[in-house]
KEFIKOL-875922 format. One record per atom (N, C-alpha, C): atom name; residue number from 1; x, y, z. Coordinates in steps of 0.05 Angstrom, whole numbers. Atoms other than C-alpha are relative to their C-alpha. Layout:
# residues N
<node atomo="CA" num="NUM" u="X" v="Y" w="Z"/>
...
END
This chain:
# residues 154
<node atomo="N" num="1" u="-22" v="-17" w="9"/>
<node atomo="CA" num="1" u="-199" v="-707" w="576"/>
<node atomo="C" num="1" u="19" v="4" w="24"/>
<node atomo="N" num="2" u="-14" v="-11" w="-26"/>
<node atomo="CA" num="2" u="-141" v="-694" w="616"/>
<node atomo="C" num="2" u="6" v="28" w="0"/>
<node atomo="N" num="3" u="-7" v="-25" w="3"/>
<node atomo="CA" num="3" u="-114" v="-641" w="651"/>
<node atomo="C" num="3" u="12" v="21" w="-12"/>
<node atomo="N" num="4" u="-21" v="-19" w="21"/>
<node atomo="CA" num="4" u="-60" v="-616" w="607"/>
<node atomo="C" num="4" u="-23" v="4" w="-28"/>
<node atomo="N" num="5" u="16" v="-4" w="25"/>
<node atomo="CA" num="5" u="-111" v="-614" w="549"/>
<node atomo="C" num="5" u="-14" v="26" w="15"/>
<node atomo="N" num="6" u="11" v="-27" w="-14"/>
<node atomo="CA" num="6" u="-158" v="-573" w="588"/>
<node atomo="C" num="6" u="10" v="27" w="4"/>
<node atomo="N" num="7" u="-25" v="-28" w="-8"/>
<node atomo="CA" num="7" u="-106" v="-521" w="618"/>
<node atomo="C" num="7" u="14" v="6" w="-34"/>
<node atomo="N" num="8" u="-9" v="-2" w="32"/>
<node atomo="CA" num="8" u="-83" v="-515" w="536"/>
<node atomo="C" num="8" u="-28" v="14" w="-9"/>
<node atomo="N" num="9" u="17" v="-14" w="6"/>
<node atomo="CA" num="9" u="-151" v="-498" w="522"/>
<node atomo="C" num="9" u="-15" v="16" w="6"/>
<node atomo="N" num="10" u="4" v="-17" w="-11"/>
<node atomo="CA" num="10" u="-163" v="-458" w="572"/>
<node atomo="C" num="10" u="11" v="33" w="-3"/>
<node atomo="N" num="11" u="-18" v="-14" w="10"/>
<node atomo="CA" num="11" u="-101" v="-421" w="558"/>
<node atomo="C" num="11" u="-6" v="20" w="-22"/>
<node atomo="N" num="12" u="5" v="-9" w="30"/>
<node atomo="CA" num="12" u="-113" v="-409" w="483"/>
<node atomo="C" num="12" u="-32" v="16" w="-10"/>
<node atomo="N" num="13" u="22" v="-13" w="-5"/>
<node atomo="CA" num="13" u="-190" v="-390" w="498"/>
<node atomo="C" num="13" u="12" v="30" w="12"/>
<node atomo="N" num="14" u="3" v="-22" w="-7"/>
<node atomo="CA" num="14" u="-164" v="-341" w="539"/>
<node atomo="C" num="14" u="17" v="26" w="-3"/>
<node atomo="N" num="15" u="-18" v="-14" w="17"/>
<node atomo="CA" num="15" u="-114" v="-309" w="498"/>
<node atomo="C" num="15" u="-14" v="15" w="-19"/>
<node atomo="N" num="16" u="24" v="5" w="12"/>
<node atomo="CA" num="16" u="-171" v="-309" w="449"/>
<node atomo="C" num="16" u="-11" v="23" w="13"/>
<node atomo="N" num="17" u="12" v="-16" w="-9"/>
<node atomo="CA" num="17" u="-217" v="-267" w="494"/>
<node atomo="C" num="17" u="18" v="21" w="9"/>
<node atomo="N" num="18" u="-24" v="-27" w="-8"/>
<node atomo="CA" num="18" u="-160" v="-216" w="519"/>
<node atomo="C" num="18" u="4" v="13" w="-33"/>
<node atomo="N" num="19" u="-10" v="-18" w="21"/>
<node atomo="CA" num="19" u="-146" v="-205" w="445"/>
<node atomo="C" num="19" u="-37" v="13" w="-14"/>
<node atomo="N" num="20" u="31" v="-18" w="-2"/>
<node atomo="CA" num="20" u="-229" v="-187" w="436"/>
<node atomo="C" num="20" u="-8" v="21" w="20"/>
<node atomo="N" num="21" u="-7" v="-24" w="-18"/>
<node atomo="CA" num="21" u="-219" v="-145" w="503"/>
<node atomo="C" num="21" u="13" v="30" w="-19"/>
<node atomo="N" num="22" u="-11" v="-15" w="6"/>
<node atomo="CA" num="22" u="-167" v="-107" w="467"/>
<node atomo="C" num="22" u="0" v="18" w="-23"/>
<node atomo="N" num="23" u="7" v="-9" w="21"/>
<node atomo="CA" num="23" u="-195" v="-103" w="405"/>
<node atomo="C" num="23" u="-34" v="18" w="-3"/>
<node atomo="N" num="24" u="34" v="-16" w="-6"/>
<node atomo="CA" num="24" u="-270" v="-68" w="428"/>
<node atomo="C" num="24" u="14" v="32" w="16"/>
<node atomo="N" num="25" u="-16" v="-27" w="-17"/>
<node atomo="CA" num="25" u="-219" v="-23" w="471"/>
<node atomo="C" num="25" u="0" v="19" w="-18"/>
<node atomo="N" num="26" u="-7" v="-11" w="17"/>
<node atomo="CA" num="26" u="-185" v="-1" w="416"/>
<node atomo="C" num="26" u="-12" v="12" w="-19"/>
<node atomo="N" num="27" u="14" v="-15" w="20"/>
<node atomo="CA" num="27" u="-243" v="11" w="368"/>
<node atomo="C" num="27" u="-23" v="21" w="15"/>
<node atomo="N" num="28" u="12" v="-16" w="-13"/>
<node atomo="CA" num="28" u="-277" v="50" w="428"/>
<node atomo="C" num="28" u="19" v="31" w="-11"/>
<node atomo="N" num="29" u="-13" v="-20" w="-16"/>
<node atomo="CA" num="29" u="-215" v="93" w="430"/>
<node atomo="C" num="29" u="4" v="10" w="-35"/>
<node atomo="N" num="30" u="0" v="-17" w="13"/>
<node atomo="CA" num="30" u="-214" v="101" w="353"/>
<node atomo="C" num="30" u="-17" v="12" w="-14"/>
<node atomo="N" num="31" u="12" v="-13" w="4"/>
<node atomo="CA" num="31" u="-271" v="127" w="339"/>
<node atomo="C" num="31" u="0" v="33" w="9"/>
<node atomo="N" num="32" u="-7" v="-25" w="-20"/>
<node atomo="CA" num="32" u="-249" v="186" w="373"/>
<node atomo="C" num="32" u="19" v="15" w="-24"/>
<node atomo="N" num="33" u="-18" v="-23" w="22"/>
<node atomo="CA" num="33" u="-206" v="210" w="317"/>
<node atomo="C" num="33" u="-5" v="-7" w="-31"/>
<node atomo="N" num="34" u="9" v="-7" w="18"/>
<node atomo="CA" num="34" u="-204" v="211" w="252"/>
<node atomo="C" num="34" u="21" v="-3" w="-22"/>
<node atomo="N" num="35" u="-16" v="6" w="15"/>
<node atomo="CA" num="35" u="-167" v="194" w="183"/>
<node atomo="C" num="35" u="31" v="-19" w="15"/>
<node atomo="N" num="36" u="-22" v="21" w="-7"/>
<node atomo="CA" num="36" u="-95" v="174" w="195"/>
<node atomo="C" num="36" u="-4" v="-18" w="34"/>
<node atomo="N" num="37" u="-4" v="14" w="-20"/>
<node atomo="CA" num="37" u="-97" v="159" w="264"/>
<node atomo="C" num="37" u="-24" v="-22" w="14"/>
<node atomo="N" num="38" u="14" v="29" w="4"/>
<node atomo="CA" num="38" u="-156" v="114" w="257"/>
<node atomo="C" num="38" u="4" v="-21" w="-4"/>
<node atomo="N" num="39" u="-10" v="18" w="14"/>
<node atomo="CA" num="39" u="-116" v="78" w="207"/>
<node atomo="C" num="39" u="22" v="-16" w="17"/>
<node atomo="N" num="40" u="-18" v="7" w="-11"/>
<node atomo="CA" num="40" u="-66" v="73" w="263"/>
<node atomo="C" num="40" u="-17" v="-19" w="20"/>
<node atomo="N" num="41" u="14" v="20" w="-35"/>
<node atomo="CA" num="41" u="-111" v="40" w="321"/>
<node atomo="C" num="41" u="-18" v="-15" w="-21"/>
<node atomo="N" num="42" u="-3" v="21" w="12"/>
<node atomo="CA" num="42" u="-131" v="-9" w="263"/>
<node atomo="C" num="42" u="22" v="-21" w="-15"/>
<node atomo="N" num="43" u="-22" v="12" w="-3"/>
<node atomo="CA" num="43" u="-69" v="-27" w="251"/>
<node atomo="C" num="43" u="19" v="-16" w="27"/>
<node atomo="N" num="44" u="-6" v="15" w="-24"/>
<node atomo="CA" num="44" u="-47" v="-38" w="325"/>
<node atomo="C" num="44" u="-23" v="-17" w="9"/>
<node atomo="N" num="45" u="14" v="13" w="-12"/>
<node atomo="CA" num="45" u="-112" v="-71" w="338"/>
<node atomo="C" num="45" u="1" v="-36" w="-20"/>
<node atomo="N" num="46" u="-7" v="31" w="20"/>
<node atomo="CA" num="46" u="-96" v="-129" w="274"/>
<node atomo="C" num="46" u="21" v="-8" w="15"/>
<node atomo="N" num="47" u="-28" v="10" w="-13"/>
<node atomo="CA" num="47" u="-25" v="-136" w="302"/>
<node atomo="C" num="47" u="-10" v="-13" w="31"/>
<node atomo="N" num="48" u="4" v="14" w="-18"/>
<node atomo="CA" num="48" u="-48" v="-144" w="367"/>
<node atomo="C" num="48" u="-16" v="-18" w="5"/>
<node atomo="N" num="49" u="21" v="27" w="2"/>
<node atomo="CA" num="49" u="-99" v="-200" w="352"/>
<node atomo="C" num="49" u="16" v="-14" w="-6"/>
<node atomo="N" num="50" u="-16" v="29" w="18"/>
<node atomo="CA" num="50" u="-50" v="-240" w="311"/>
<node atomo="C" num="50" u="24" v="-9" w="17"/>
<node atomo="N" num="51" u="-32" v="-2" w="-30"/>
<node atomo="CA" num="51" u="19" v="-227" w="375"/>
<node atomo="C" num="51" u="-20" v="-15" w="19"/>
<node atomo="N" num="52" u="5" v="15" w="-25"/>
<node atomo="CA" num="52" u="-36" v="-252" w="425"/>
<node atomo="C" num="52" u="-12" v="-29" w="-5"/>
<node atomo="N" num="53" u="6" v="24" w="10"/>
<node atomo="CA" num="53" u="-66" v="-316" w="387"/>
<node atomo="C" num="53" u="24" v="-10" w="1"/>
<node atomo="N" num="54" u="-30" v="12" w="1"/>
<node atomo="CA" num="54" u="7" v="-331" w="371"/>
<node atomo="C" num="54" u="9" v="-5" w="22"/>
<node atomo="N" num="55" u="-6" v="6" w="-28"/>
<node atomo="CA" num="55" u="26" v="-324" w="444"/>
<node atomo="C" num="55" u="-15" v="-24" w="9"/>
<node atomo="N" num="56" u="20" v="23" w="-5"/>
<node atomo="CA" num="56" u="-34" v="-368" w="460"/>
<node atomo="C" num="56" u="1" v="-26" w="-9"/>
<node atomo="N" num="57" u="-13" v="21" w="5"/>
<node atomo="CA" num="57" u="-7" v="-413" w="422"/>
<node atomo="C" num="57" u="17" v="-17" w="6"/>
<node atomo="N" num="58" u="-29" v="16" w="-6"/>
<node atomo="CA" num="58" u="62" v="-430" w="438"/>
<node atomo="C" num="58" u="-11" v="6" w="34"/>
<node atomo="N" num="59" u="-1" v="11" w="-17"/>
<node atomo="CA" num="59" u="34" v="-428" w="512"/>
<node atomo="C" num="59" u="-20" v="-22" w="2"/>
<node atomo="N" num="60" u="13" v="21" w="-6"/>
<node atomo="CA" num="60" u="-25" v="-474" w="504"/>
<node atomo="C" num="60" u="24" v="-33" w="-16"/>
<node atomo="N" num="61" u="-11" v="18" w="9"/>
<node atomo="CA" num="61" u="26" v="-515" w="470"/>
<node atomo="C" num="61" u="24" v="-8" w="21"/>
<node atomo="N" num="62" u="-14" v="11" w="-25"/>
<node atomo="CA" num="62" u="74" v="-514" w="531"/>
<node atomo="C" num="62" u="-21" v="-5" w="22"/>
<node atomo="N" num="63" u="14" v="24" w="-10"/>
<node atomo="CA" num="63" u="17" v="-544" w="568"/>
<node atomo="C" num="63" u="-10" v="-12" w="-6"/>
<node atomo="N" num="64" u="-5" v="34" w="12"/>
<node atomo="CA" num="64" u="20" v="-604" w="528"/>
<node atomo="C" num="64" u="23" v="-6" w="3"/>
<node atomo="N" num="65" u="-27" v="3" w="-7"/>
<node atomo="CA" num="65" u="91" v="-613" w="555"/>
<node atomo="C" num="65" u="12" v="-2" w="-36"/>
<node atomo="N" num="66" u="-17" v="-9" w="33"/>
<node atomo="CA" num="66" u="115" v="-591" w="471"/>
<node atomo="C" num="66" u="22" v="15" w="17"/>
<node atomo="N" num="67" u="-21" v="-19" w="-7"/>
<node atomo="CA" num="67" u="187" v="-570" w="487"/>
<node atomo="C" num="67" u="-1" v="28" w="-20"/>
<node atomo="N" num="68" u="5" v="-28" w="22"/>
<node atomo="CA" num="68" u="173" v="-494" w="449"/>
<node atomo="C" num="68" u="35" v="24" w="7"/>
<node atomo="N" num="69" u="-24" v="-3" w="-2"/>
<node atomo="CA" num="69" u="245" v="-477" w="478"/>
<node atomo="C" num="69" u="17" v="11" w="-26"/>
<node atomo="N" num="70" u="-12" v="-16" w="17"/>
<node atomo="CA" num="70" u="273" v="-468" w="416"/>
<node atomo="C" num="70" u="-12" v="7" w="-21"/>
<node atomo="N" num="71" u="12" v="-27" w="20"/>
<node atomo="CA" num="71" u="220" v="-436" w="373"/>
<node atomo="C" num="71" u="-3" v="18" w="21"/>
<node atomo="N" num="72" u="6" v="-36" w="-12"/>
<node atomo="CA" num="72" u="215" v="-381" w="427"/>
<node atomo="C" num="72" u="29" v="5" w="-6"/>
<node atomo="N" num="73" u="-19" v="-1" w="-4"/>
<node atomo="CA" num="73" u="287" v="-382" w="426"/>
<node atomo="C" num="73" u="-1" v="12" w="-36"/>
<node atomo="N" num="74" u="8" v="-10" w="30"/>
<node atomo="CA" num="74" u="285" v="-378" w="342"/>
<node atomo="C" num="74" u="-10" v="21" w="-4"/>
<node atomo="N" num="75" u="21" v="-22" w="1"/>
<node atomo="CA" num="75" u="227" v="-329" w="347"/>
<node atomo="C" num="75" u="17" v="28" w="5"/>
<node atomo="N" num="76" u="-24" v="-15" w="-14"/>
<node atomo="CA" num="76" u="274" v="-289" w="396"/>
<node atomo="C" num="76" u="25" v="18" w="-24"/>
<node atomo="N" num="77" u="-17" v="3" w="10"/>
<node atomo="CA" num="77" u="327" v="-291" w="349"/>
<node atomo="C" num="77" u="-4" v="20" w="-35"/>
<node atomo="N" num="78" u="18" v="-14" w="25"/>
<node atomo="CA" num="78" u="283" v="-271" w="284"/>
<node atomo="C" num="78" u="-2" v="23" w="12"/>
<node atomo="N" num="79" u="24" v="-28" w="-12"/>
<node atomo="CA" num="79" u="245" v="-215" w="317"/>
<node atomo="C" num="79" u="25" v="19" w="8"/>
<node atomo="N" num="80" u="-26" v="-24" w="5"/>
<node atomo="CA" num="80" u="320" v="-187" w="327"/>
<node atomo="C" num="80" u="7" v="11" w="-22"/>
<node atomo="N" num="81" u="-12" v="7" w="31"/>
<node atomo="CA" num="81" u="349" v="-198" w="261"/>
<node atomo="C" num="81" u="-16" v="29" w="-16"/>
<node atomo="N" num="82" u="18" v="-16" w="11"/>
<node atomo="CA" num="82" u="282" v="-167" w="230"/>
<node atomo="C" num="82" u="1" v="39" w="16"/>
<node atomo="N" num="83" u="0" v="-28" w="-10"/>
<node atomo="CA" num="83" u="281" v="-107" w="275"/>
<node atomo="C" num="83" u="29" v="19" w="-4"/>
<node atomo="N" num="84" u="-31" v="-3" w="-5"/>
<node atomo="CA" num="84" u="352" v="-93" w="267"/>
<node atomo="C" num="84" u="-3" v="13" w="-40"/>
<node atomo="N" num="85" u="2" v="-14" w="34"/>
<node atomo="CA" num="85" u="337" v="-88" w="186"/>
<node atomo="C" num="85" u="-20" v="15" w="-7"/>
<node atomo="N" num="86" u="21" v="-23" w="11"/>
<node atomo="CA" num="86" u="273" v="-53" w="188"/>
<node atomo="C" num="86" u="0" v="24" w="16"/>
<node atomo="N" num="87" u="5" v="-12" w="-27"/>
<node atomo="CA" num="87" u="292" v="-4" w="250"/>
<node atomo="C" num="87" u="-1" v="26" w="-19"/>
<node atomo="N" num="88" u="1" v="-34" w="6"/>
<node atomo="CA" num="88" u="287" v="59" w="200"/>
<node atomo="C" num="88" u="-28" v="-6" w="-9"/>
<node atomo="N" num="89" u="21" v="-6" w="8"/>
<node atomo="CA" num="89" u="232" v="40" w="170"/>
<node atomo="C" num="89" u="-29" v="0" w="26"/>
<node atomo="N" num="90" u="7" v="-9" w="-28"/>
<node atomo="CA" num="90" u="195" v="32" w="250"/>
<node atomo="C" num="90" u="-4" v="22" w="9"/>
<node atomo="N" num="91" u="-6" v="-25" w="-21"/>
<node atomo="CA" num="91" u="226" v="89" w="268"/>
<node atomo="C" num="91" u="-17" v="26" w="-25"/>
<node atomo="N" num="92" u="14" v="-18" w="11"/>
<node atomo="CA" num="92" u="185" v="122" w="211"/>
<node atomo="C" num="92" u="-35" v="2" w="10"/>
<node atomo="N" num="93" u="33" v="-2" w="-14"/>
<node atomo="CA" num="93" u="118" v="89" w="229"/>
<node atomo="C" num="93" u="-2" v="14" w="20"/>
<node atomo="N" num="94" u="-1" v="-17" w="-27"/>
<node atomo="CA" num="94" u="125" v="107" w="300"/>
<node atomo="C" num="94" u="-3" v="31" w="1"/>
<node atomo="N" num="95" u="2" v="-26" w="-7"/>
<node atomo="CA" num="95" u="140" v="175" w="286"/>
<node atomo="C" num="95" u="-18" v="16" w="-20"/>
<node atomo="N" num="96" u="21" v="-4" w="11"/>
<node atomo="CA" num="96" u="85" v="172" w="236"/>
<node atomo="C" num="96" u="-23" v="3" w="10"/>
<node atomo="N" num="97" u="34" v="1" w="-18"/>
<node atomo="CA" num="97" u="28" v="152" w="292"/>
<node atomo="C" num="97" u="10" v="29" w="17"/>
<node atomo="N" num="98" u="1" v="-23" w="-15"/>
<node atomo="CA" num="98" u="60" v="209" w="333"/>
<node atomo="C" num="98" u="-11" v="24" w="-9"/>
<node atomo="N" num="99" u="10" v="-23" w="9"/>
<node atomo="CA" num="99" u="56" v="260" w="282"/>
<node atomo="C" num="99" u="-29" v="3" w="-7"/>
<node atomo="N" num="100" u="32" v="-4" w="2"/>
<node atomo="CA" num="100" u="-15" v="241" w="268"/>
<node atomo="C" num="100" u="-20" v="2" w="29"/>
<node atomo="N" num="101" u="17" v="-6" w="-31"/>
<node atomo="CA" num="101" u="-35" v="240" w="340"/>
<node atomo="C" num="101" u="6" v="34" w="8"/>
<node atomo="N" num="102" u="3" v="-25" w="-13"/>
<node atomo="CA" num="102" u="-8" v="305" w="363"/>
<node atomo="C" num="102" u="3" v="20" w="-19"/>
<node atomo="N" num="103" u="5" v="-23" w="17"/>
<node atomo="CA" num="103" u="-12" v="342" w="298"/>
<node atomo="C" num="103" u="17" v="16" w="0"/>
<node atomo="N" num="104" u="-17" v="-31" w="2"/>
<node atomo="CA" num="104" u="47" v="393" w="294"/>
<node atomo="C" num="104" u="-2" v="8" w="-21"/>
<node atomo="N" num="105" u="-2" v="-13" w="26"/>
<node atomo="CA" num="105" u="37" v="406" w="224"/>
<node atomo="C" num="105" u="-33" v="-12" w="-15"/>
<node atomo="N" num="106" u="28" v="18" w="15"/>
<node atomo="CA" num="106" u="-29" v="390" w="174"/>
<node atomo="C" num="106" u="6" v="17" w="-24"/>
<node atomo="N" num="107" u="-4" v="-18" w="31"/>
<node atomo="CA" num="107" u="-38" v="406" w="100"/>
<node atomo="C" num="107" u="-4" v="28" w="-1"/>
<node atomo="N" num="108" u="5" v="-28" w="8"/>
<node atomo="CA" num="108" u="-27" v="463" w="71"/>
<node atomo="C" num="108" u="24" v="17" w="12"/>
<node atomo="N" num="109" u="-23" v="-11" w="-22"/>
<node atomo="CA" num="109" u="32" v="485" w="127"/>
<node atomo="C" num="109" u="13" v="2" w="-23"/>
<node atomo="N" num="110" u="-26" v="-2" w="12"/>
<node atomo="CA" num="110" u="92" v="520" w="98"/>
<node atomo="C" num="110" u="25" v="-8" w="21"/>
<node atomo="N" num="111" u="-16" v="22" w="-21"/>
<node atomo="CA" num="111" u="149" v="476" w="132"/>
<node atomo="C" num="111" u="23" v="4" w="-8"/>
<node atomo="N" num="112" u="-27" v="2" w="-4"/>
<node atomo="CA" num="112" u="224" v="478" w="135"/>
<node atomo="C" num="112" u="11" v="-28" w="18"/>
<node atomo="N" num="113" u="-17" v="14" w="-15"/>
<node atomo="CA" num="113" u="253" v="408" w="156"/>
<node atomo="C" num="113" u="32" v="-17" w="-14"/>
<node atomo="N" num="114" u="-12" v="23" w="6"/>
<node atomo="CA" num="114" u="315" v="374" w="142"/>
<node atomo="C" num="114" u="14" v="20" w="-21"/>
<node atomo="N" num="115" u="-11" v="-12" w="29"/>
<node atomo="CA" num="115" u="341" v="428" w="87"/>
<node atomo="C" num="115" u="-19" v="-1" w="-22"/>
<node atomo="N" num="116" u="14" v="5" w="20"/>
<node atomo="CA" num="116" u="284" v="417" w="48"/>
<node atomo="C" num="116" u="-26" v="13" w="21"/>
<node atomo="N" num="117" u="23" v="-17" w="-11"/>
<node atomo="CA" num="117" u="216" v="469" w="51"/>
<node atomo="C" num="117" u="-14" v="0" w="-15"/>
<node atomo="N" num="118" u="29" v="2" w="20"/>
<node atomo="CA" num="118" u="150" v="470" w="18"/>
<node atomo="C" num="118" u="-22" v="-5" w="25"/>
<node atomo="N" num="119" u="26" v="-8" w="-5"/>
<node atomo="CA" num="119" u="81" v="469" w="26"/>
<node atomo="C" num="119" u="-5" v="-33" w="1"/>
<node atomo="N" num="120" u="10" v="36" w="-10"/>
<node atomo="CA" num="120" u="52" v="396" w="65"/>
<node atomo="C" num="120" u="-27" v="-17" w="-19"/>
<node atomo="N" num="121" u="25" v="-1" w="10"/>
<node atomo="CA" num="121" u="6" v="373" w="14"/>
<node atomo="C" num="121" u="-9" v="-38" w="6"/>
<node atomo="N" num="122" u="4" v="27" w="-11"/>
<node atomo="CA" num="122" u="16" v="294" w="42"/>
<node atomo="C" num="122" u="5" v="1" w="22"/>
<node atomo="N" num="123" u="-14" v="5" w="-17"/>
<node atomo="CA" num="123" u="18" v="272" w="101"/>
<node atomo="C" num="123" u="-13" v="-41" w="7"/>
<node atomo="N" num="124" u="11" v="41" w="1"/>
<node atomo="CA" num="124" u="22" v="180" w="113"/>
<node atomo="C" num="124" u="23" v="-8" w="23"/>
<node atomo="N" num="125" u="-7" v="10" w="-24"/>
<node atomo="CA" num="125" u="52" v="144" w="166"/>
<node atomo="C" num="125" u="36" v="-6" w="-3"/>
<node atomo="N" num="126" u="-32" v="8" w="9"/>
<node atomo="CA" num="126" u="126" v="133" w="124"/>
<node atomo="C" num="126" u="3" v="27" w="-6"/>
<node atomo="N" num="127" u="-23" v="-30" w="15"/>
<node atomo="CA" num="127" u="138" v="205" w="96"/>
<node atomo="C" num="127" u="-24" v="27" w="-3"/>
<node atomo="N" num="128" u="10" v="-18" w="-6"/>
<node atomo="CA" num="128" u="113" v="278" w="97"/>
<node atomo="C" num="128" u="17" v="14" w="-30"/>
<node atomo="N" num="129" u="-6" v="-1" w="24"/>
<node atomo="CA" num="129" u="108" v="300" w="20"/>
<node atomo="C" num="129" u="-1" v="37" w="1"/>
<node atomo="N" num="130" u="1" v="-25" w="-3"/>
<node atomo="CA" num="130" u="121" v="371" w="13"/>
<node atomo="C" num="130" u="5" v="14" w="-34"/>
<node atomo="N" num="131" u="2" v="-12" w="26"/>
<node atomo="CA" num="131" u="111" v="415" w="-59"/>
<node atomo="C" num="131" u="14" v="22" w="3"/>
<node atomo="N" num="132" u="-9" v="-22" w="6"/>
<node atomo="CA" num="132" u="160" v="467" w="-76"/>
<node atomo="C" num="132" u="4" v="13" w="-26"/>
<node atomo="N" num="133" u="-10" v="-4" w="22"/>
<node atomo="CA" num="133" u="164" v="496" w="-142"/>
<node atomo="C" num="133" u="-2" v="-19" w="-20"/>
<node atomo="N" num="134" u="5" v="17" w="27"/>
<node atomo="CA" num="134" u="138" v="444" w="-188"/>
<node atomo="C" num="134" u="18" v="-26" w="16"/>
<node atomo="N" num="135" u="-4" v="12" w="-10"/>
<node atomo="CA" num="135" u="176" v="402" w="-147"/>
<node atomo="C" num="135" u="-6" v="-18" w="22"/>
<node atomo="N" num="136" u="13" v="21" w="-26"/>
<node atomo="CA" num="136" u="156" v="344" w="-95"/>
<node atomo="C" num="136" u="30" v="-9" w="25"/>
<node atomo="N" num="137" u="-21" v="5" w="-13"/>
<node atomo="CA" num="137" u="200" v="323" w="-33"/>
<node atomo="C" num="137" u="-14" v="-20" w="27"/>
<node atomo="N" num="138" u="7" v="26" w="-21"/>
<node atomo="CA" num="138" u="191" v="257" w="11"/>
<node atomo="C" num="138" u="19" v="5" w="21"/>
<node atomo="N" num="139" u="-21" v="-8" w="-33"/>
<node atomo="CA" num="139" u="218" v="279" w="83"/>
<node atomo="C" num="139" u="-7" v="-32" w="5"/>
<node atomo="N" num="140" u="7" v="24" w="-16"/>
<node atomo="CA" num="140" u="215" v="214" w="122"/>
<node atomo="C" num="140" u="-7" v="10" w="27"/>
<node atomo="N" num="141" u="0" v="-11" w="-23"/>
<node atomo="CA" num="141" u="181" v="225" w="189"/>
<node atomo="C" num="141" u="13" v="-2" w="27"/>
<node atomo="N" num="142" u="-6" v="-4" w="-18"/>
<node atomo="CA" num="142" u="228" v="203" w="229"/>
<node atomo="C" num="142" u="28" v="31" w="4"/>
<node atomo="N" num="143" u="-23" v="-23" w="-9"/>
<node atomo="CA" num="143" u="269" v="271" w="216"/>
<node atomo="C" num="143" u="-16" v="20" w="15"/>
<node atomo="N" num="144" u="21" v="-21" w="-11"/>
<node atomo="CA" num="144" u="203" v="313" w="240"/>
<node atomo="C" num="144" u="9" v="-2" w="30"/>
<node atomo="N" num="145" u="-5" v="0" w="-36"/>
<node atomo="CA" num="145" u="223" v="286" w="317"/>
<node atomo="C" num="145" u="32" v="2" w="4"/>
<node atomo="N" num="146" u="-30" v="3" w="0"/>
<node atomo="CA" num="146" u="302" v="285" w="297"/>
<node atomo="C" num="146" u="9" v="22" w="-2"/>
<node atomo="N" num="147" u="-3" v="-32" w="6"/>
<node atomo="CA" num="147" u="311" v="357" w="267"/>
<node atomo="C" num="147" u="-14" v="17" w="6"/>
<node atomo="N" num="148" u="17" v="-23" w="-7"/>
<node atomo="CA" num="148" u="292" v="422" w="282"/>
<node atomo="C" num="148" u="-27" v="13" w="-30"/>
<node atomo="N" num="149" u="24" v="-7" w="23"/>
<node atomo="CA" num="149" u="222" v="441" w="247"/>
<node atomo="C" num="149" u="-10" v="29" w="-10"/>
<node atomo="N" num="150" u="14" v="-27" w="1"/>
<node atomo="CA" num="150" u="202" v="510" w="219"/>
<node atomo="C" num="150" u="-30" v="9" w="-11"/>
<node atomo="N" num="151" u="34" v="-6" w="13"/>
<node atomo="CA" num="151" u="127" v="526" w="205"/>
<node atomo="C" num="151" u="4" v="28" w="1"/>
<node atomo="N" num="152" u="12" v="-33" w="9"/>
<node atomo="CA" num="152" u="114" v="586" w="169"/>
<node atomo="C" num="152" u="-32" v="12" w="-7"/>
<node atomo="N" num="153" u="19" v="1" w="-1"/>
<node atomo="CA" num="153" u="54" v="613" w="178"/>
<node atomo="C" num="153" u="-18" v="20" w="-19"/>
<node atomo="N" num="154" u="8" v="-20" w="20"/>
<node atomo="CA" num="154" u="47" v="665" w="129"/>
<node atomo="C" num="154" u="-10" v="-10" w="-28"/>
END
């Protein structure tokens, strides 16, 4: 075998073991909590298996001299595009793992955000469902870090 084969498989092995590093980490660290944010450090732990194989890829494949130039370049290009059309729906997850990590609110809270108040009887990583009066109301969470919040505690 030659060298460039080797250094490719060396590569891609060890992309491979970094993403089993990261993924024993991560289920160290979610056992530590509980419902949603479990669901969250199984979610970053899939994603990050499938971003570092993929990486491992397109470099074991630039050492096999494969010009990968312009699928990173493509990739590049995508991975804007996409972020650019899903940046609300992100900017919900994100402020979905936050609100499940540091908890400012949990069922049952009487809540004021956004012009809209009720009682938290959901809470999921896209929206924070609130009951008023026979009524239901889908906040999105990224207004919980955008707007001012009122918990009533009575």
């Amino acid at each position: 075998m030659s060298d460039q084969i080797i250094a490719a498989i060396l590569v891609f092995v060890g992309c491979i073991v970094l993403s089993l590093v990261f993924h024993f980490a991560l289920k160290k660290v979610e056992r530590r909590f509980d419902g949603h944010a479990a669901e969250s450090f199984r979610l970053i732990s899939n994603s990050q298996k499938a971003i570092l194989i993929f990486i491992g890829t397109i470099l074991a494949l630039s050492k096999l001299d494969f010009d990968v130039t312009g699928l990173v370049a493509g990739l590049g290009l995508t991975g804007f595009a996409l972020g650019f059309a899903l940046k609300d729906a992100i900017s919900n997850l994100v402020a979905g793992i936050m609100i499940v990590l540091y908890r400012p609110i949990k069922l049952g809270d009487n809540i004021e955000v956004a012009s809209c108040k009720g009682v938290v009887v959901d809470l999921n990583l896209r929206y924070i469902t609130l009951q008023t009066d026979g009524c239901r109301h889908l906040v999105p969470n990224s207004l919980m870090l955008s707007n001012k919040v009122t918990i009533n505690n009575s």
